[in-house]
C-alpha positions in Angstrom: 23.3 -95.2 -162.5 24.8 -93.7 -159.3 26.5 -96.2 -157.0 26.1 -94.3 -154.0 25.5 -96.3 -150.9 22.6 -96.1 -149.0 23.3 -94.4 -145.3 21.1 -97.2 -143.9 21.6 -100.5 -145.7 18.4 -102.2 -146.8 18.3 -105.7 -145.7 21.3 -105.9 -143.4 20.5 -106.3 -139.6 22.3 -103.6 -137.5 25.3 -105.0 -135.9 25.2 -105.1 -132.1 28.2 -104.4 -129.6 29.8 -107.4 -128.3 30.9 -107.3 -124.7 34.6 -106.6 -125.8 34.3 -104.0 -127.4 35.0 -100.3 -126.3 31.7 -98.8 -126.0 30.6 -101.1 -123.5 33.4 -100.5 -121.6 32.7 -96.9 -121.6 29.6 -97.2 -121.0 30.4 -99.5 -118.3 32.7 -96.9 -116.7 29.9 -93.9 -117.4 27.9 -95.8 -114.9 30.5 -96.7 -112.2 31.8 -92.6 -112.2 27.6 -91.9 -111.6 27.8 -94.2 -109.1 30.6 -92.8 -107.1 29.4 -89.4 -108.0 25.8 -90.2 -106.5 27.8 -91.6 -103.4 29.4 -88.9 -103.2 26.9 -86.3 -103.4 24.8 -88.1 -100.5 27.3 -88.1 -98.3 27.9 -84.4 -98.7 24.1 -83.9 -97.8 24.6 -86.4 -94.7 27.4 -84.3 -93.3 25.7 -80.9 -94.3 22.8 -82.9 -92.2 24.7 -83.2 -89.3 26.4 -79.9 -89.3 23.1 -78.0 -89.8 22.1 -80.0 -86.8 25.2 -79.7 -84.4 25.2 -76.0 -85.0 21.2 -75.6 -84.2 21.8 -77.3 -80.8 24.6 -74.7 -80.1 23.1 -72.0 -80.5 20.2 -73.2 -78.1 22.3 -74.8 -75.8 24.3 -71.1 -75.8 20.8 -69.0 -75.6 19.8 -71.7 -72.3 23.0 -70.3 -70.7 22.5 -67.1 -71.6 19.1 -66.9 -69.9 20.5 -68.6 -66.9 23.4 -66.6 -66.4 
């Protein structure tokens, strides 16, 4: 007979991760770096936002004075 063990156990229940253990940590961390990422990233589009809309009222407010000049 072969005594090879089975890559999935017959009869055993899989073994879940406690809360100490590492992988939850990481995983734990995975989410926190996404959610300074996603911060991030929206505040980059806020300021892109604001300098999109700065810059458009320039150039109006410079093509007004133009005109009146």
């Amino acid at each position: 007979m072969n005594d090879i063990k089975n890559k999935y156990p017959i009869g055993e229940l899989p073994q879940s991760a406690s809360p100490s253990s590492p992988i939850v940590d990481e995983i734990a961390e995975k989410k926190k770096n996404q959610k300074k990422s996603l911060i991030k990233m929206g505040a980059m589009g806020i300021l892109t936002l604001i300098l999109l809309i700065f810059s458009s009222m320039h150039m109006q407010i410079k093509q007004m004075t133009a005109e009146t000049a």
